[in-house]
Backbone of each chain as nested JSON, in Angstrom:
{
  "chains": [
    {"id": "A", "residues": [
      {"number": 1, "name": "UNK", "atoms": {"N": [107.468, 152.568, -44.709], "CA": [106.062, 152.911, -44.919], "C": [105.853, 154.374, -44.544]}},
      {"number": 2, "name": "UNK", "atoms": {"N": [105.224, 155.214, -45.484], "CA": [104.887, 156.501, -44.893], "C": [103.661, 156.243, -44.029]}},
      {"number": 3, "name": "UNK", "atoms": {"N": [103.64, 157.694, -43.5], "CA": [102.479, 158.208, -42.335], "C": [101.283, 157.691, -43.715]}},
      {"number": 4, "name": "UNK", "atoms": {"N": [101.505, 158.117, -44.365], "CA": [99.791, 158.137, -45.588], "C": [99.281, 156.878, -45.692]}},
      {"number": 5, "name": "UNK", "atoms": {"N": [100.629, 155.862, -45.679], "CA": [100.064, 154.642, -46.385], "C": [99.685, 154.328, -44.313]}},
      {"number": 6, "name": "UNK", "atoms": {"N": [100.473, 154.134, -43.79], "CA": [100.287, 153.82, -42.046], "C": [98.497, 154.089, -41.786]}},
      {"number": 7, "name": "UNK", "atoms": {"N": [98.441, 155.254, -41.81], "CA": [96.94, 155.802, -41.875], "C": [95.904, 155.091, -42.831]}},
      {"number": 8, "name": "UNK", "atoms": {"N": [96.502, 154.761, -43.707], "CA": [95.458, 154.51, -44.682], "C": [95.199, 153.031, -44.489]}},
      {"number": 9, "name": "UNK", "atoms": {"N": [96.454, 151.812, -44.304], "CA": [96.062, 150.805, -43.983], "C": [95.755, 150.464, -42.683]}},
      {"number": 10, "name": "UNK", "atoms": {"N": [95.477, 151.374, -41.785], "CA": [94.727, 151.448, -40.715], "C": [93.139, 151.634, -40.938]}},
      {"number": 11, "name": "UNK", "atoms": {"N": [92.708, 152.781, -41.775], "CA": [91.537, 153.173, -42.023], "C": [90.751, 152.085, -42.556]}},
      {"number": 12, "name": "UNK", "atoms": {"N": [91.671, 151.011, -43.399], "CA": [91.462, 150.26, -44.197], "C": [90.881, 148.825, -43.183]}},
      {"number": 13, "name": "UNK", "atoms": {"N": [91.725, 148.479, -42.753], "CA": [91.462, 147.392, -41.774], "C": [90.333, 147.43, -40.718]}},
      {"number": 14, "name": "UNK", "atoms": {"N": [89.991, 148.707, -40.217], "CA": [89.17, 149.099, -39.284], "C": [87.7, 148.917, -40.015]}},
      {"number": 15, "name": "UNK", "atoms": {"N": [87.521, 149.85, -41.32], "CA": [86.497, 149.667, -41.828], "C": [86.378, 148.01, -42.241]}},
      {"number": 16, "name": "UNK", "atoms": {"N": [87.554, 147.119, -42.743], "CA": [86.667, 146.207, -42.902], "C": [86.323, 145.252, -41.934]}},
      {"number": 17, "name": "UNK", "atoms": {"N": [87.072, 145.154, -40.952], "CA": [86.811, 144.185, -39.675], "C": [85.381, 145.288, -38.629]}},
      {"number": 18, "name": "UNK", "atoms": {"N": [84.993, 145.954, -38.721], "CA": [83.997, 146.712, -38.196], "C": [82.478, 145.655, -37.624]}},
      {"number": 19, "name": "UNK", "atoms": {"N": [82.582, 145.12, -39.094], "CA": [81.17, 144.064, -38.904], "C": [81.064, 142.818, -38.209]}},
      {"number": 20, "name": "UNK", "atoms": {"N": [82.47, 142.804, -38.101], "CA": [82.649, 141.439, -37.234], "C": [81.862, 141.492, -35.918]}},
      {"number": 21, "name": "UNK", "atoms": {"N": [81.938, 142.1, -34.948], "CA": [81.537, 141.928, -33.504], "C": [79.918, 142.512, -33.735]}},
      {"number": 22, "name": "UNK", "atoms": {"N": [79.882, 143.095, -35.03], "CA": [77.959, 142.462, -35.283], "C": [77.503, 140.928, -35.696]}},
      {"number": 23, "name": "UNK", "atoms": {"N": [78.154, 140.481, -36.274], "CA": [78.013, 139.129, -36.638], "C": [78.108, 138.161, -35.72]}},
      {"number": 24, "name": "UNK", "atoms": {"N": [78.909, 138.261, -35.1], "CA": [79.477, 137.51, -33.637], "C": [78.425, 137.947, -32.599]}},
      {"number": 25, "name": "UNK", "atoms": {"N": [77.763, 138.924, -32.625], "CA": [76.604, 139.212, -31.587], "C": [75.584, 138.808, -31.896]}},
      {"number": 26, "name": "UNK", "atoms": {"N": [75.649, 138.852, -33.223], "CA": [73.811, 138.45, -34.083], "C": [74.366, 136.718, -33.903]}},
      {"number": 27, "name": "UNK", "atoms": {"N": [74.81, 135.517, -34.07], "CA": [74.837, 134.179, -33.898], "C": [75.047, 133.928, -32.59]}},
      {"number": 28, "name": "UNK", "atoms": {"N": [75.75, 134.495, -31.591], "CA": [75.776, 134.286, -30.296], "C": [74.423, 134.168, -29.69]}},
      {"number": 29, "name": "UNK", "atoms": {"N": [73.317, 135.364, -30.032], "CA": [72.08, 136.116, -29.349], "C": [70.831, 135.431, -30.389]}},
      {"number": 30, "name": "UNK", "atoms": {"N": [71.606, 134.851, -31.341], "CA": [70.289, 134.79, -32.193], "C": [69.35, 135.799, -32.605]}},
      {"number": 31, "name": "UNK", "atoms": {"N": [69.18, 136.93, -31.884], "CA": [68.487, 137.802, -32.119], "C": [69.161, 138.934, -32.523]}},
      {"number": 32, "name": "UNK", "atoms": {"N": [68.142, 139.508, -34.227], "CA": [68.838, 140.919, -34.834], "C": [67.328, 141.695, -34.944]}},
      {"number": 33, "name": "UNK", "atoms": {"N": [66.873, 141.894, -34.222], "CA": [65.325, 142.182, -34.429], "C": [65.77, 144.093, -34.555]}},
      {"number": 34, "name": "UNK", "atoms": {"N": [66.436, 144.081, -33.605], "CA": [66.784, 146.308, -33.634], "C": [67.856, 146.437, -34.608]}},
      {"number": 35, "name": "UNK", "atoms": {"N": [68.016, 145.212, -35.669], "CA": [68.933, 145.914, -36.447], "C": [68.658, 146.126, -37.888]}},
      {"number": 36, "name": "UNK", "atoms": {"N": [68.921, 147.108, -38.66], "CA": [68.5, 147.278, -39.814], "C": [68.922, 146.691, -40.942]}},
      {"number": 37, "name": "UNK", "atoms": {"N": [68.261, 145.585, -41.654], "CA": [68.612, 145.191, -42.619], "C": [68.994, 146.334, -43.64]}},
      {"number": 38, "name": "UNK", "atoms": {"N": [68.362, 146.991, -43.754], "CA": [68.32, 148.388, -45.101], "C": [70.183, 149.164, -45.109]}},
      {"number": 39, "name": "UNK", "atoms": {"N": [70.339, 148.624, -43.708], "CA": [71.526, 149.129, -43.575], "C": [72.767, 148.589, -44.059]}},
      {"number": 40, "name": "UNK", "atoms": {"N": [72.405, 147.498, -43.943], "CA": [73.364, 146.199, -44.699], "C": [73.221, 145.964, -46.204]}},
      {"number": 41, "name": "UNK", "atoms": {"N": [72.176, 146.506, -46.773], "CA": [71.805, 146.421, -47.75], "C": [72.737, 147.461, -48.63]}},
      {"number": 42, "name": "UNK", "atoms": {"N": [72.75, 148.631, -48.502], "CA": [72.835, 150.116, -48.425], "C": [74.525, 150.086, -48.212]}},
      {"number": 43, "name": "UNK", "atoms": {"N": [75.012, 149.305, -47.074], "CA": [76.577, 149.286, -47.526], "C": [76.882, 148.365, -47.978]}},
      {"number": 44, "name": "UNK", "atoms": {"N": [75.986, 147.027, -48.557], "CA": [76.8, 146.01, -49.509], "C": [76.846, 146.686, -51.057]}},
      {"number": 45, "name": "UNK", "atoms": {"N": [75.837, 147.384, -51.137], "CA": [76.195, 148.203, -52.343], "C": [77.031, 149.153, -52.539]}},
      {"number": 46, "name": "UNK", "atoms": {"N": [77.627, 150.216, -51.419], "CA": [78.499, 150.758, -51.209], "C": [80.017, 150.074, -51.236]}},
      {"number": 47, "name": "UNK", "atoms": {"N": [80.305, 149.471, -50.671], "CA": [81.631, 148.641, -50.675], "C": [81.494, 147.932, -51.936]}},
      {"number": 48, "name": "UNK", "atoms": {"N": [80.503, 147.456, -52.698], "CA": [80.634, 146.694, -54.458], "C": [81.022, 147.562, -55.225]}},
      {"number": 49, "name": "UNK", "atoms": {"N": [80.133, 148.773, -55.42], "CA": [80.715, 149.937, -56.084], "C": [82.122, 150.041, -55.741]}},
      {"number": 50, "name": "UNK", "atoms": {"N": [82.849, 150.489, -54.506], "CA": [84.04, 150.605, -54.322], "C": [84.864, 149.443, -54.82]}},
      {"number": 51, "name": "UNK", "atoms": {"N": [84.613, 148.043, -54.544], "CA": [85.224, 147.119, -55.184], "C": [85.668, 147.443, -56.794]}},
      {"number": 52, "name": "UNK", "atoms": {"N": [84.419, 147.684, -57.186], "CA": [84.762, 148.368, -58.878], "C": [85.163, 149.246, -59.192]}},
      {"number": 53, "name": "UNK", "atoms": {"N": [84.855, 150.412, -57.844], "CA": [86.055, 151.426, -58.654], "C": [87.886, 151.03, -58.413]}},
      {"number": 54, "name": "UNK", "atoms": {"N": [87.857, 150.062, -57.656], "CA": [89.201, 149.85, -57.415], "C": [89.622, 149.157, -58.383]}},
      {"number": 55, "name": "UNK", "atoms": {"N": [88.887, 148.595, -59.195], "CA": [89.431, 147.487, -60.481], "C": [89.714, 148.569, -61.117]}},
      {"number": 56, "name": "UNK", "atoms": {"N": [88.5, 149.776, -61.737], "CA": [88.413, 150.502, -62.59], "C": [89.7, 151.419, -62.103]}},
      {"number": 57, "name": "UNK", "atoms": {"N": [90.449, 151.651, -61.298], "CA": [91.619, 152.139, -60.57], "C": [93.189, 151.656, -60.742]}},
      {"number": 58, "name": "UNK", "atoms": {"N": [92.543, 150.194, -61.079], "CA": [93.89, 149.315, -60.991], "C": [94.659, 149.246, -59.426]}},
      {"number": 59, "name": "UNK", "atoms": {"N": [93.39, 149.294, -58.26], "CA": [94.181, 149.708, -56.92], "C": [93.603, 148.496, -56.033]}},
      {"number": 60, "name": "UNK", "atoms": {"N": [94.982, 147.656, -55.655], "CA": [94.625, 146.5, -54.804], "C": [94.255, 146.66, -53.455]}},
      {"number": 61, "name": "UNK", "atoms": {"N": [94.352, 147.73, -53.198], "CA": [94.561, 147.783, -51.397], "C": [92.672, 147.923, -51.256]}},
      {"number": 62, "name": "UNK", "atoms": {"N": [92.182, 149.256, -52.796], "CA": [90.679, 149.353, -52.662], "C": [90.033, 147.98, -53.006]}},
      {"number": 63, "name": "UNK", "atoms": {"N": [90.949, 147.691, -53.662], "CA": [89.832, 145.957, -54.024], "C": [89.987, 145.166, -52.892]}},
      {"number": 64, "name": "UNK", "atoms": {"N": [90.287, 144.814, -52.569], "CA": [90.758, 143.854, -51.401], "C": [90.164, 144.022, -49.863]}},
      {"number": 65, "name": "UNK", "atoms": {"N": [90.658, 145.425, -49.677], "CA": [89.666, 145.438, -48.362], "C": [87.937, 145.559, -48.471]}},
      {"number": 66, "name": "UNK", "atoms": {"N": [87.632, 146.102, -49.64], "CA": [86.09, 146.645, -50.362], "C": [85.777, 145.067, -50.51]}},
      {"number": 67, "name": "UNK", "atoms": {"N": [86.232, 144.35, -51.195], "CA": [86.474, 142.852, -51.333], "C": [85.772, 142.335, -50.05]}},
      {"number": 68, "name": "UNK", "atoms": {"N": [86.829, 142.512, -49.075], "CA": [86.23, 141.848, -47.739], "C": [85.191, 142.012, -46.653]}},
      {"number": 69, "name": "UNK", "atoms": {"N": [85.292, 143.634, -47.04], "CA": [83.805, 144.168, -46.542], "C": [82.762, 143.54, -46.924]}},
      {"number": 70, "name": "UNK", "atoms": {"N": [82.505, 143.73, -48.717], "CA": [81.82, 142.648, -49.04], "C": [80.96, 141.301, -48.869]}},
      {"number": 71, "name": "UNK", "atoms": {"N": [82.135, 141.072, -48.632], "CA": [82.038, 139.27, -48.337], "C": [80.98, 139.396, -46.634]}},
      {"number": 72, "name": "UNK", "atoms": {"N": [81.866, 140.003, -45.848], "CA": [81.496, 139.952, -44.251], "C": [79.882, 140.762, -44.025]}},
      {"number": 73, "name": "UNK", "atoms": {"N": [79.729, 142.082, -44.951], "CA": [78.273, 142.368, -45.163], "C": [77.566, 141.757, -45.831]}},
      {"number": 74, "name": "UNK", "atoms": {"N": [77.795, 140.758, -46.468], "CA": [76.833, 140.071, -47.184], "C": [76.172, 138.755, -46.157]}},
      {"number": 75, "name": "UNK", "atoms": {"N": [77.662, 138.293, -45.881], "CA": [77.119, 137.719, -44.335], "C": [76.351, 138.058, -43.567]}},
      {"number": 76, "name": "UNK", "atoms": {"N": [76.661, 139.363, -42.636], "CA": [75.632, 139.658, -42.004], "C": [74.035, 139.833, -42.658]}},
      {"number": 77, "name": "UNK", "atoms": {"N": [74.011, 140.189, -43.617], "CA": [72.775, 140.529, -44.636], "C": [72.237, 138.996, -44.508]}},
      {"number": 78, "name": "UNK", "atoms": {"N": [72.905, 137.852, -44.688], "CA": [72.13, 136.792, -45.102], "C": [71.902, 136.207, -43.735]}},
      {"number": 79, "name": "UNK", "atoms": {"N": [72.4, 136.793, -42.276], "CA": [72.301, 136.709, -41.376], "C": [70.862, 137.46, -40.811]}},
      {"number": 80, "name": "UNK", "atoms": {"N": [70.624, 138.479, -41.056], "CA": [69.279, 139.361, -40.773], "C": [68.495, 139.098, -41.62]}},
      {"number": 81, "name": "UNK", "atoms": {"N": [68.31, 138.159, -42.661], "CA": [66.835, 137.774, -43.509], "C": [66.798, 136.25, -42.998]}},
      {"number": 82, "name": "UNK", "atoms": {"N": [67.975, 135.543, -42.535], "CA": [67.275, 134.34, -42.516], "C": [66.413, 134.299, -40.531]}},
      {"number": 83, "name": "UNK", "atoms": {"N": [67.198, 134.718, -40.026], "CA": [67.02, 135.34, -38.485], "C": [65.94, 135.9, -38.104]}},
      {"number": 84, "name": "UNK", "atoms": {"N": [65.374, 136.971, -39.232], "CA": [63.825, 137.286, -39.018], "C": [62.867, 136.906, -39.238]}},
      {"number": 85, "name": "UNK", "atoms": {"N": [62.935, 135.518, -40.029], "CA": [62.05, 134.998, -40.627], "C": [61.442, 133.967, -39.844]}},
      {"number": 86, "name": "UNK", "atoms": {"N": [62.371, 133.702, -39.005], "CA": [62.255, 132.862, -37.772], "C": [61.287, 133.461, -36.66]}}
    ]},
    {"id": "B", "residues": [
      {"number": 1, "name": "UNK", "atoms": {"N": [81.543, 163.303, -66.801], "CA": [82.212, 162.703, -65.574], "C": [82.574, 161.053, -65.862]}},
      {"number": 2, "name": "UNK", "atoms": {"N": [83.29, 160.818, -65.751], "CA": [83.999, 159.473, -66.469], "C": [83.225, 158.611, -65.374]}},
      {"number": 3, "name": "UNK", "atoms": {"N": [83.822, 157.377, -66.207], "CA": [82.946, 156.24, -65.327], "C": [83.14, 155.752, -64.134]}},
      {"number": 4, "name": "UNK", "atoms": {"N": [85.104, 156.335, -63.91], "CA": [85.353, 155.936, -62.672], "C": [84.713, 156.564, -61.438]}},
      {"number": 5, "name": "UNK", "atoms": {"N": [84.457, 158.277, -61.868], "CA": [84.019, 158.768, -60.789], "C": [82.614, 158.6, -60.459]}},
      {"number": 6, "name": "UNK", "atoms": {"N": [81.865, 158.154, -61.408], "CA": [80.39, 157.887, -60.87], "C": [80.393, 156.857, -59.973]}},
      {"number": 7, "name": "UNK", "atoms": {"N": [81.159, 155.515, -61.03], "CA": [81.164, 154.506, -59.457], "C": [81.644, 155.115, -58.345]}},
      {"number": 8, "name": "UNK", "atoms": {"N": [83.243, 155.905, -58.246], "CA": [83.164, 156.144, -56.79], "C": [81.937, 156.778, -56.605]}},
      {"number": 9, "name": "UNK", "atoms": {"N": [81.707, 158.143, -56.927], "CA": [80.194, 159.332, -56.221], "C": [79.577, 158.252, -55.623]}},
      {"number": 10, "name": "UNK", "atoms": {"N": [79.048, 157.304, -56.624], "CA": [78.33, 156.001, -56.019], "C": [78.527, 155.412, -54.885]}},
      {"number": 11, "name": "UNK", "atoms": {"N": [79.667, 155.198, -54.586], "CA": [80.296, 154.274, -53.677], "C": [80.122, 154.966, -52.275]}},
      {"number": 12, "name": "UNK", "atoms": {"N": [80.447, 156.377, -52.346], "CA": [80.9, 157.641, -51.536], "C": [79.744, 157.298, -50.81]}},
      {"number": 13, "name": "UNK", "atoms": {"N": [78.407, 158.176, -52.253], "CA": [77.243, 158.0, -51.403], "C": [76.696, 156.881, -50.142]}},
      {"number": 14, "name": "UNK", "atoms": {"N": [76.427, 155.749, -50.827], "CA": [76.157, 154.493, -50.123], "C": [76.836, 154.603, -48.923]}},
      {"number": 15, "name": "UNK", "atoms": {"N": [78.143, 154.646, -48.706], "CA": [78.787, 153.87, -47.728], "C": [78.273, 155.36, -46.838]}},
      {"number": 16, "name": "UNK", "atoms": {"N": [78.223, 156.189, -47.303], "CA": [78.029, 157.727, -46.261], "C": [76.864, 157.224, -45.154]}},
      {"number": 17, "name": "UNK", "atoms": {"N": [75.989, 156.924, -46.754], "CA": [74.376, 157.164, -45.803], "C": [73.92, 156.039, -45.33]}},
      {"number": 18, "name": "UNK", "atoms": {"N": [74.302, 154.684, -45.374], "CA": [74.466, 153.658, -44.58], "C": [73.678, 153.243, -43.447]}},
      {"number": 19, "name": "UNK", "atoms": {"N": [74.382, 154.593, -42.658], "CA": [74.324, 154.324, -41.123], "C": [72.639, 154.772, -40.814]}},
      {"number": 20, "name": "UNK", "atoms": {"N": [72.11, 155.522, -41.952], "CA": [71.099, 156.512, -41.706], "C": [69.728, 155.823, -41.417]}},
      {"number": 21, "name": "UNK", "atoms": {"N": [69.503, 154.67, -42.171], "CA": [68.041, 153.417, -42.016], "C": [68.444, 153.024, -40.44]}},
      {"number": 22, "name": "UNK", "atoms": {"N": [69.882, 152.602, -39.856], "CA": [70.207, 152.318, -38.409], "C": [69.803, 153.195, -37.503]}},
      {"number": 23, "name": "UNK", "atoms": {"N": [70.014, 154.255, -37.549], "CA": [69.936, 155.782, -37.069], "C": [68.502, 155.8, -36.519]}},
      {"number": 24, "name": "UNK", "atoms": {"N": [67.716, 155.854, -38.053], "CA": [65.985, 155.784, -37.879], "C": [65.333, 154.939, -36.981]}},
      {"number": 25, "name": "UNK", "atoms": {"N": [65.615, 153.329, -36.915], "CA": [65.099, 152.23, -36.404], "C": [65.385, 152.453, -34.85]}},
      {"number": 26, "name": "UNK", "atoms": {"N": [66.559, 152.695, -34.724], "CA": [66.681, 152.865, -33.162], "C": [66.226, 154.532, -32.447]}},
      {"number": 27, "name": "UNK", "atoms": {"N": [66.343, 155.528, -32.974], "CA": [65.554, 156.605, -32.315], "C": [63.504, 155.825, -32.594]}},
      {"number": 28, "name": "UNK", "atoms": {"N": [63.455, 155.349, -33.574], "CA": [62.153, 154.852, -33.616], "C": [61.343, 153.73, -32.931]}},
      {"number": 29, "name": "UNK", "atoms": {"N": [62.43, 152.822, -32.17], "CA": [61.93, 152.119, -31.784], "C": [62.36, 151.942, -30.04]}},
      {"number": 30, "name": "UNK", "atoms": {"N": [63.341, 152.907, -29.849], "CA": [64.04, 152.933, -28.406], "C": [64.631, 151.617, -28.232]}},
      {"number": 31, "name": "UNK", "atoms": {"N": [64.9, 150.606, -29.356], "CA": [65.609, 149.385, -28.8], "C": [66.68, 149.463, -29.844]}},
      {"number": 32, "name": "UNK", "atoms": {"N": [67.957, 149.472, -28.687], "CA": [69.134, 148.892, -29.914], "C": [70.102, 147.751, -28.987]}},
      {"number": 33, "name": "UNK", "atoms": {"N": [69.324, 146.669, -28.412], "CA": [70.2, 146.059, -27.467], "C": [70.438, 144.874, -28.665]}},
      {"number": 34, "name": "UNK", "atoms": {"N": [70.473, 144.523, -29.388], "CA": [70.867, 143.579, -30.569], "C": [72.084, 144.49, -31.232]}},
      {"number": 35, "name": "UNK", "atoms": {"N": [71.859, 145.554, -31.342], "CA": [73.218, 146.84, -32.098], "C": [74.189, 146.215, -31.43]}},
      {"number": 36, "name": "UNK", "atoms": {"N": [75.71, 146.096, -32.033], "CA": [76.882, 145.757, -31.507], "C": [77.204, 147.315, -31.672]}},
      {"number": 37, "name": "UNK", "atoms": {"N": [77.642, 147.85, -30.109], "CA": [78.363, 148.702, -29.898], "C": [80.117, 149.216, -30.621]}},
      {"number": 38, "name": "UNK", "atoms": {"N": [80.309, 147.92, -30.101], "CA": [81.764, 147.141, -30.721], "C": [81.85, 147.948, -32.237]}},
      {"number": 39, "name": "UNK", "atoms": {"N": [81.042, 147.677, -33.088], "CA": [81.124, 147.762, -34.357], "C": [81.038, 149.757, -34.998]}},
      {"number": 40, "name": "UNK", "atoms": {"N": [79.95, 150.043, -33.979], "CA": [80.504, 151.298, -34.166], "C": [81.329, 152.228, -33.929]}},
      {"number": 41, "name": "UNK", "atoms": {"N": [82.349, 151.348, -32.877], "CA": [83.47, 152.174, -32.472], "C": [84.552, 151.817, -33.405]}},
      {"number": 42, "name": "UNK", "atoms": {"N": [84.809, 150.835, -33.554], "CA": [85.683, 150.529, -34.5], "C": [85.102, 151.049, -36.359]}},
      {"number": 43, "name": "UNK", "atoms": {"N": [84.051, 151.445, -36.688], "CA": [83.713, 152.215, -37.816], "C": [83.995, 153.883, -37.909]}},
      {"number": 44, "name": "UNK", "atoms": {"N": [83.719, 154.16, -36.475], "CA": [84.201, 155.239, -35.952], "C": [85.98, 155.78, -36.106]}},
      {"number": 45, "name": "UNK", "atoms": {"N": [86.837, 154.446, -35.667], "CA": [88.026, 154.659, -35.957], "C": [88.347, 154.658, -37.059]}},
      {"number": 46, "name": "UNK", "atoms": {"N": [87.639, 153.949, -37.713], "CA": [88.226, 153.52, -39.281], "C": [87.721, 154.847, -40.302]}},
      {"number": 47, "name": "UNK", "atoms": {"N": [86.458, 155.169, -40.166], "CA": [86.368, 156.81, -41.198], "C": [87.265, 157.711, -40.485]}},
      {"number": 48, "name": "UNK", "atoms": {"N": [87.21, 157.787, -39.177], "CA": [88.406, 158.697, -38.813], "C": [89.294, 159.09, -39.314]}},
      {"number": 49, "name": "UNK", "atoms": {"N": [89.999, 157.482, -39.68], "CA": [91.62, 157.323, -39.856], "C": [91.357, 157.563, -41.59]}},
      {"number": 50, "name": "UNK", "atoms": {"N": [90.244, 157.37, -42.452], "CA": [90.179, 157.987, -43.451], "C": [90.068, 159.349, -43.919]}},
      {"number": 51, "name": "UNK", "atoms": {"N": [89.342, 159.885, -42.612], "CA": [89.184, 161.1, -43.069], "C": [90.515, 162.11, -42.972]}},
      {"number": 52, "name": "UNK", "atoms": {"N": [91.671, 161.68, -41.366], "CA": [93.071, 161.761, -42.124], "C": [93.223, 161.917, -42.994]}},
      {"number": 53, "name": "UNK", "atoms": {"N": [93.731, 160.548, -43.444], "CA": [94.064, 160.073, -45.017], "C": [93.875, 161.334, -45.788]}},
      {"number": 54, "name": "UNK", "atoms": {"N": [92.753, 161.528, -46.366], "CA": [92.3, 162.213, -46.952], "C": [92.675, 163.807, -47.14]}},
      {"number": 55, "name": "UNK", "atoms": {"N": [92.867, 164.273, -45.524], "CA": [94.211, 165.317, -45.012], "C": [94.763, 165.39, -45.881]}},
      {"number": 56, "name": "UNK", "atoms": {"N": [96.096, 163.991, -45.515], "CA": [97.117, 163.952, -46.038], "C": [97.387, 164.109, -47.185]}},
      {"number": 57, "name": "UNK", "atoms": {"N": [96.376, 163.784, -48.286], "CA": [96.278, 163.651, -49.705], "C": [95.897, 164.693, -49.96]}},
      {"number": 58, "name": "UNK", "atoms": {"N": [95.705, 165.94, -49.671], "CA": [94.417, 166.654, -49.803], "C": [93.142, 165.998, -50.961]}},
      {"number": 59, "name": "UNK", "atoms": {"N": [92.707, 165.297, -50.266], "CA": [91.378, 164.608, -51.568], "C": [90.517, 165.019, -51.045]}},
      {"number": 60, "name": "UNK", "atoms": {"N": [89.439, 166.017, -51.382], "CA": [88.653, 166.817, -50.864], "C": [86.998, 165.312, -50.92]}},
      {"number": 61, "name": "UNK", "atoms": {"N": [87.1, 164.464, -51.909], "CA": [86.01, 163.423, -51.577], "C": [85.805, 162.931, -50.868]}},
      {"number": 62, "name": "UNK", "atoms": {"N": [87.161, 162.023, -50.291], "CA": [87.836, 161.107, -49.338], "C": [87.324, 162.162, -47.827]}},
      {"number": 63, "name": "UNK", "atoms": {"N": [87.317, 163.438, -47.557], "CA": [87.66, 163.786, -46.431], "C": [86.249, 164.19, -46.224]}},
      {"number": 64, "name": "UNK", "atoms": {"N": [85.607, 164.918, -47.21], "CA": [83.757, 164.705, -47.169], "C": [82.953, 163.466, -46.758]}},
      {"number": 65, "name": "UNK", "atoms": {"N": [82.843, 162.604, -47.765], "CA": [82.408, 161.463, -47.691], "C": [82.835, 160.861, -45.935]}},
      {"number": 66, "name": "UNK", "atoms": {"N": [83.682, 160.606, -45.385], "CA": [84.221, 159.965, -44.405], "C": [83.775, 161.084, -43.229]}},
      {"number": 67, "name": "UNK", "atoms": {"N": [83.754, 162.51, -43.517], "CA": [84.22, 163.304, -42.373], "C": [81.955, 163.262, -41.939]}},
      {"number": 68, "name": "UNK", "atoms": {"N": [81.316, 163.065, -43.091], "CA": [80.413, 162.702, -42.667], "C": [79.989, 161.913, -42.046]}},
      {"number": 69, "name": "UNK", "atoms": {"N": [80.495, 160.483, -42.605], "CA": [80.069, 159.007, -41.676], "C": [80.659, 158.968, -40.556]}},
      {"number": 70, "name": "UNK", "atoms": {"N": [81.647, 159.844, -40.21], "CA": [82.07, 160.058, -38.64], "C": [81.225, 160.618, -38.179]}},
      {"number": 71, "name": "UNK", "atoms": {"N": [80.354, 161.888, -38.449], "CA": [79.727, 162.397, -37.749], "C": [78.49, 161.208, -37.42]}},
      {"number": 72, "name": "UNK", "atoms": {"N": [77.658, 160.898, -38.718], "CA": [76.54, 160.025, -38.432], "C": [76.714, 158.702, -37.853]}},
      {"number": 73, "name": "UNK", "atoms": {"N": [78.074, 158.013, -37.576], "CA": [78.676, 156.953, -36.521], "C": [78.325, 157.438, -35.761]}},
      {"number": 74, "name": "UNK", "atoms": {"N": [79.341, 158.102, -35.35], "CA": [78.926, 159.199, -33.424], "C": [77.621, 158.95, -33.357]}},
      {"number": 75, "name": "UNK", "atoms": {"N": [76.914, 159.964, -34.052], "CA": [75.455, 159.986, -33.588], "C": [74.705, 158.479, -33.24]}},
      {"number": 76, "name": "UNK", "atoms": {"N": [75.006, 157.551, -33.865], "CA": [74.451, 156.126, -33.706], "C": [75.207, 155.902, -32.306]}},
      {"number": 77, "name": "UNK", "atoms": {"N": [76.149, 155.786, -32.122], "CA": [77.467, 155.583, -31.116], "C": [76.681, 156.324, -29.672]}},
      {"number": 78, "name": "UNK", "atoms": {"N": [76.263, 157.523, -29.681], "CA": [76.085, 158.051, -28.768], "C": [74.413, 157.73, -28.256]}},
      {"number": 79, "name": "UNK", "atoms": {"N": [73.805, 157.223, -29.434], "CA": [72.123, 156.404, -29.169], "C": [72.396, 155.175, -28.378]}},
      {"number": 80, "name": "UNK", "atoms": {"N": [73.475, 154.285, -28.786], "CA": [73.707, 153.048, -28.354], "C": [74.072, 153.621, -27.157]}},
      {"number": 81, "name": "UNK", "atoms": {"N": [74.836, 153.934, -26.719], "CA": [75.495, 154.141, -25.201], "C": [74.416, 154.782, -24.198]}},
      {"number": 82, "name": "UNK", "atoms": {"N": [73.889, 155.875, -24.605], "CA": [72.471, 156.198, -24.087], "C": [71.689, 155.347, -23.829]}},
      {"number": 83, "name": "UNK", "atoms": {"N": [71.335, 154.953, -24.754], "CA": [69.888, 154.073, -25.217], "C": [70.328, 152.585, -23.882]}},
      {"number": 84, "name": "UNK", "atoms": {"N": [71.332, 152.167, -24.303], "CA": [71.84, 150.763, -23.386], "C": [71.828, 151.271, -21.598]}},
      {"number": 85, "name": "UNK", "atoms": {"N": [71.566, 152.375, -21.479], "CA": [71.838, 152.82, -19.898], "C": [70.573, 152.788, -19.637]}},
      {"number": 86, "name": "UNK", "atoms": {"N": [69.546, 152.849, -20.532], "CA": [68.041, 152.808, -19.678], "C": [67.421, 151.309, -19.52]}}
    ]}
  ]
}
């Protein structure tokens, strides 16, 4: 493995496991009241776009982790609308 | 500009400015004890290790895009740690 790819599937993993220990804080606490939905909003569209440019790329490493970001911000997202409503 | 690069520009954008609705809510409201700390350090590592990357490649997008959301992490990073001491 080069230094590029080492770095990169580091960069890669970090960004997508990032949201975890928000998610895990928001169901533990029940409470997301100081946190910004707009924000979750704002990078589920960010990481979709990236999902597509990675198709439009033919590049698995961008689909896949963009992929999982995805998935885990959408979570949290459906985590901060149902949570405030309460 | 082909289609791939708009989705990325797209992608770039979003994921950049993200952090920025988070940013607002907590200088605006002095509460970020729901914010997982956790999450911005590890977002912190992860554009980091992109903005590397990006080094390495010389990809002048990759090292913009990222070398920003490091900066505007920090800045959230350094509200939370503040902000949690009062």
């Amino acid at each position: 493995m080069s230094i590029d790819e080492v770095v990169g599937t580091l960069a890669g993993i970090f960004t997508t496991i990032a949201v975890i220990p928000q998610i895990y804080k928001a169901i533990k606490t029940r409470r997301v009241s100081d946190v910004s939905p707009f924000m979750f909003i704002i990078l589920c569209l960010g990481v979709g776009f990236w999902t597509i440019y990675g198709f439009l790329k033919h590049d698995w490493p961008i689909i896949i982790t963009n992929g999982i970001s995805l998935i885990l911000n959408s979570v949290m997202l459906v985590i901060l609308l149902t949570q405030n409503k309460e």
